[in-house]
Steps between C-alpha positions, in 0.01 A plus 500: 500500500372607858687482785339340867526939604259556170297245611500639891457860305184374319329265795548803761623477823285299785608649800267285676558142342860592662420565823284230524863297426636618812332406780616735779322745310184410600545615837380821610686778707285743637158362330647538154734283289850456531711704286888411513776707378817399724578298201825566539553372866256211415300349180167378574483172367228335276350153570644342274902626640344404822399145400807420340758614788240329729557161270869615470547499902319181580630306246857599368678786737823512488821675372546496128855427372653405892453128506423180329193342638202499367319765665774688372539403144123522473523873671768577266292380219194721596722826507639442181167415301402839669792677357431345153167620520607865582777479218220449259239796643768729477663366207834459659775309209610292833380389849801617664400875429207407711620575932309421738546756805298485871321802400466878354827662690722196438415502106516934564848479676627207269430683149651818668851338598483330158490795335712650772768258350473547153438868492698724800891524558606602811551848533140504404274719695125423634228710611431557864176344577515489907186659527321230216357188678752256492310263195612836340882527568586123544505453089760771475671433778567121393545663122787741668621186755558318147680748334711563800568171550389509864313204632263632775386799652376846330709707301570827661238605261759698233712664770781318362 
């Protein structure tokens, strides 16, 4: 029985058919292509993401699960077909193990303090990562926060 990465495995790898998906990559910084690797700050998109928020926006924006009309319901109804989807690609048992965040950090800093929670007791110590970029400390810090049962602001970094 093959699986869809045998079949990716045996058809190759087209790294052209997918940039011709996204269409900012078509543009050209200093005479040659654009290459993108800030991936983590922000995704490119591919046409087809683009022409469904653009459908999304003019046709149904509004907040999911915070009201009752219909832009709303139908909103709601949009986010949680997208969910189901996702539950099935990663082959999530239930939608609700599927979270949406508003990006890379949140999802980062929320997994941290989760874990944060479950695994550290106060008393507890952390590394000291002042001179790390602060995507680099922030996950610890709101691991440590978590354990210590503070609610904002940086651990002294294990100085307690």
């Amino acid at each position: 029985m093959s699986t869809p990465a045998d079949t990716v495995a045996k058809k190759g790898f087209d790294v052209e058919e997918i940039r011709a998906q996204f269409p900012i990559l078509k543009e050209l910084v200093h005479g040659k292509p654009l290459v993108y690797f800030d991936n983590a700050a922000t995704s490119q998109k591919p046409r087809r993401v683009i022409k469904a928020e653009s459908a999304y926006y003019a046709t149904i924006n509004a907040n999911v699960h915070r009201g009752v009309h219909t832009l709303s319901t139908k909103a709601t109804e949009a986010q949680e077909a997208a969910r189901e989807t996702i539950r099935r690609h990663i082959n999530a048992k239930h939608v609700h193990e599927v979270i949406f965040t508003s990006g890379t950090t949140a999802s980062i800093n929320l997994a941290a303090s989760s874990l944060g929670q479950l695994l550290l007791k106060k008393g507890d110590e952390g590394a000291d990562l002042r001179d790390g970029a602060p995507c680099e400390h922030r996950p610890l810090a709101a691991c440590l926060r978590a354990a210590w049962g503070e609610a904002e602001g940086d651990p002294d970094h294990g100085q307690r």
